[in-house]
C-alpha positions in Angstrom: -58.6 186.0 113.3 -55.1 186.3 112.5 -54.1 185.9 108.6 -51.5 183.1 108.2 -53.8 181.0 105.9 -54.7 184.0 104.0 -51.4 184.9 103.5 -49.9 181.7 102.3 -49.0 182.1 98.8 -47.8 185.6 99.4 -45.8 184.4 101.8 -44.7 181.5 99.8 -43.6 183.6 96.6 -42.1 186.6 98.7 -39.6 183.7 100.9 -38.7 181.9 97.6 -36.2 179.2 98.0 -33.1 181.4 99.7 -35.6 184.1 102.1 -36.5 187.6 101.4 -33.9 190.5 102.0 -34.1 190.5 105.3 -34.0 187.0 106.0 -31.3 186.0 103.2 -28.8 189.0 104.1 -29.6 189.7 107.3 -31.2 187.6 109.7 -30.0 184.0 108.5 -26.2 184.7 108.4 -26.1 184.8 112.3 -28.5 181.6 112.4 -26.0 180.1 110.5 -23.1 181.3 112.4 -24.4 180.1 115.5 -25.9 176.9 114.1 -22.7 175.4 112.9 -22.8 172.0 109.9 -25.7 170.3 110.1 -24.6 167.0 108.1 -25.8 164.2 109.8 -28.2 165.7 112.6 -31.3 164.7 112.8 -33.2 168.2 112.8 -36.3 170.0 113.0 -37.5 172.7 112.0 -40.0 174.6 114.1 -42.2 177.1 112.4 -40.4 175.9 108.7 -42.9 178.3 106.7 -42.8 177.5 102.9 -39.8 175.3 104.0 -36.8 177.6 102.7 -34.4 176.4 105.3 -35.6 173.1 105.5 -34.3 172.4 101.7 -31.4 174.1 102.5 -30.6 171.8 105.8 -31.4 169.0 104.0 -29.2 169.9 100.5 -26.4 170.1 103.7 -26.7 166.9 104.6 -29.5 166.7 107.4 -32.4 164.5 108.2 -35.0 167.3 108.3 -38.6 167.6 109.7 -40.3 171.0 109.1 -43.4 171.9 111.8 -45.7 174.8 110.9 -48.9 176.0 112.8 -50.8 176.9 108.7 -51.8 174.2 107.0 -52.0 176.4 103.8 -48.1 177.3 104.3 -47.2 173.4 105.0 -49.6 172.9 101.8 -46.3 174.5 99.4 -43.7 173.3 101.1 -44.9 169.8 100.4 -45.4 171.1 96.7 -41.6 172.0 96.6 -40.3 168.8 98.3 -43.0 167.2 95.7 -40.8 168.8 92.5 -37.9 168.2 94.0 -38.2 165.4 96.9 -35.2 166.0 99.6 -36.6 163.5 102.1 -38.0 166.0 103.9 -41.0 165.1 106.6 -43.7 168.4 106.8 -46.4 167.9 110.0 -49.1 171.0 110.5 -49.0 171.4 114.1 -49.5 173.7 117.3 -45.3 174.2 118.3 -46.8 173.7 121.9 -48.2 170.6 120.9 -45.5 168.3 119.4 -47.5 164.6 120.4 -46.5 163.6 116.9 -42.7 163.6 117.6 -41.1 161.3 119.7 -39.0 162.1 123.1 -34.9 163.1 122.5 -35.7 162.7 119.1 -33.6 165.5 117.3 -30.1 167.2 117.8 -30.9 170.5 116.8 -34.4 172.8 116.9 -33.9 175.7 114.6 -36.4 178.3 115.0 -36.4 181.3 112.7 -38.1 183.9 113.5 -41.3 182.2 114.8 -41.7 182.2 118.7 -42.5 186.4 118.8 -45.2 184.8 116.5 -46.6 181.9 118.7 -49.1 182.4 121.5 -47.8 179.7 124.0 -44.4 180.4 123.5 -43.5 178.5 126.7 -45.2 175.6 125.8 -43.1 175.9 123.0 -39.8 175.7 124.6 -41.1 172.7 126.7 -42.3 170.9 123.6 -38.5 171.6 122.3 -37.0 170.1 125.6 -38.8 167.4 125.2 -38.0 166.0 121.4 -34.1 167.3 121.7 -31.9 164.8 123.5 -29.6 165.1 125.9 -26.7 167.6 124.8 -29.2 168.6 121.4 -29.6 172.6 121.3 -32.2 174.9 119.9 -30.9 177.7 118.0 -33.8 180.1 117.5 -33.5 184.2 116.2 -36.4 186.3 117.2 -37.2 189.9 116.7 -34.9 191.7 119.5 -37.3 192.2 122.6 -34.8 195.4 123.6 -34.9 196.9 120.3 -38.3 196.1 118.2 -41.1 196.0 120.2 -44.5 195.6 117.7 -47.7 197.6 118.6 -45.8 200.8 117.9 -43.8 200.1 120.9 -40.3 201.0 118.8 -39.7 203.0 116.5 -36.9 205.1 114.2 -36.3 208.6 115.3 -34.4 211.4 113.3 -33.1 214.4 114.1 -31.8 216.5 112.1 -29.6 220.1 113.9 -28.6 222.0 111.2 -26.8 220.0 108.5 -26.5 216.6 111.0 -28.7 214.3 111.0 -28.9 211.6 114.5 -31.0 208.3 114.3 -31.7 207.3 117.6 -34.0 203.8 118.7 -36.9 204.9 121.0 -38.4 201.8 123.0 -41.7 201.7 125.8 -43.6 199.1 127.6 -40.0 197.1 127.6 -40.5 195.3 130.6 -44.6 194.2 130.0 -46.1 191.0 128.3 -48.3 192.3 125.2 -49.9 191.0 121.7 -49.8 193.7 119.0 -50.9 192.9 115.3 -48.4 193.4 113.1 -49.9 194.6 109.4 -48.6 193.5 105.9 -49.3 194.9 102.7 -50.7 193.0 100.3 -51.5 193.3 96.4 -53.3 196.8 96.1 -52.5 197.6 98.7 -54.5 195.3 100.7 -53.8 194.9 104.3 -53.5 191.4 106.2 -52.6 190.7 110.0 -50.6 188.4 112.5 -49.9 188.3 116.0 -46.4 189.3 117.5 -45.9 189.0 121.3 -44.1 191.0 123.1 -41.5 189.0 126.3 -38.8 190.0 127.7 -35.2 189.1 126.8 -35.2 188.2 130.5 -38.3 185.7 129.8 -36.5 183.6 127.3 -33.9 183.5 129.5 -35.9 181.7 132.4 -38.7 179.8 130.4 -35.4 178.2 128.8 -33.6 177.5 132.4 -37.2 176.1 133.4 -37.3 174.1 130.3 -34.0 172.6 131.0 -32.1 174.4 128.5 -29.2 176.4 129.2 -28.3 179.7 127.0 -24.5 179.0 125.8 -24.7 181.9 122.7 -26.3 185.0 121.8 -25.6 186.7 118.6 -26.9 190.2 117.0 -27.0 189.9 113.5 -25.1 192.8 111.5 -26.3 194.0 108.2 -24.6 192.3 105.7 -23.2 194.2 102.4 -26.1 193.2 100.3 -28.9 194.5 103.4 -26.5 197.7 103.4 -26.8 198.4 99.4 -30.5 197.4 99.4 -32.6 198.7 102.5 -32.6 202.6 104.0 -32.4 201.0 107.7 -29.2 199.0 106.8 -26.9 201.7 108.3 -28.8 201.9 111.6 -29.4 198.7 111.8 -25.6 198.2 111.9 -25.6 200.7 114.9 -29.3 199.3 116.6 -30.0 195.4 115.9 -33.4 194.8 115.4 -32.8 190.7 115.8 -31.0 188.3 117.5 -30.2 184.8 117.7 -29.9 182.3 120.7 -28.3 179.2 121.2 -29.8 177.1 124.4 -28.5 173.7 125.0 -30.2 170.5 126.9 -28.6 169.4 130.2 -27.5 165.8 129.9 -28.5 165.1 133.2 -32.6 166.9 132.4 -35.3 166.6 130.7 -35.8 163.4 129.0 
């Protein structure tokens, strides 16, 4: 039984209203980048968490719906948008199973750093297809399937040859399909776990094309100067991206 619930207000009080460190100065500047102004989209947010990025789309001008799978995470993000009400809509759902949202509904799906986390990760895609309308573009980061497999699958090496020191990236199972808990440490050091999944960059690629949604950017998110000052892996990370972001757009003439 994976730990979401469990993990909720954790979760909640570590993502704050601007992300934790590695979302805030790392990951979220190339979502951004690639996501472009949002005033005036309709958009949704798919695997919204407490809701972080929802508030902010909506403080930019967007009509926002957040969608999370745990109930208990959509529980605070309705208590934030209860203290201070941005007319944003929450709905605790499967990302596969959308039936609450109408057809070509939205012009933009951001996903942040949710479908590594989601079981049916191509029903997920479809599900997007279907609410975006024609010309509407998902813009989802993900933890880099090259670069930061879970399971133990990646992992920092050093070596050091006299005074030098090398960090190299070591990678296996690249090419297989594979669930790995991933573990997170808790108050005293209590232990919780989720799910990561483990595809191919080349299976985004085609569960997109078989979606109807056709990859028109792809970004790797550098460390920015706050990640550099503040985490140990900054500096490799600006060599090795651990994350990247991906912009697929709906063919007019597809899905409807």
């Amino acid at each position: 039984m994976w730990a979401w619930e469990e993990l909720a207000a954790w979760y909640d009080a570590k993502m704050g209203d601007e992300g934790d460190l590695w979302h805030r100065a790392l990951i979220d500047p190339g979502l951004f980048h690639v996501l472009g102004p949002v005033r005036g989209l309709e958009l949704l947010d798919l695997g919204c968490g407490n809701g972080y990025l929802c508030r902010r789309f909506a403080r930019e001008g967007a009509r926002v719906t957040g969608v999370d799978a745990s109930a208990a995470v959509v529980e605070r993000a309705r208590r934030r948008e209860a203290r201070e009400p941005l007319g944003i809509t929450y709905h605790v759902a499967d990302a596969a199973d959308l039936s609450g949202l109408g057809d070509a509904s939205f012009d933009v799906v951001v996903s942040n750093m949710a479908l590594m986390d989601i079981e049916d990760a191509a029903g997920a895609i479809r599900e997007v297809a279907r609410v975006l309308r024609p010309g509407g573009r998902l813009v989802f980061s993900i933890s880099h399937p090259c670069f930061d497999l879970p399971g133990g699958a990646s992992a920092w090496v050093v070596e050091r040859i006299d005074i030098t020191s090398t960090v190299w990236r070591k990678v296996r199972n690249y090419r297989e399909l594979f669930v790995a808990p991933i573990p997170w440490r808790l108050e005293g050091d209590r232990l919780a776990y989720t799910a990561a999944y483990h595809r191919p960059l080349s299976w985004y690629v085609r569960t997109l094309r078989a979606a109807g949604l056709v990859v028109t950017a792809f970004e790797e998110p550098a460390p920015t100067e706050e990640f550099l000052s503040a985490s140990p892996q900054g500096p490799w990370i600006a060599e090795i991206p651990l994350h990247c972001v991906i912009e697929a757009r709906k063919e007019t003439g597809g899905l409807s």
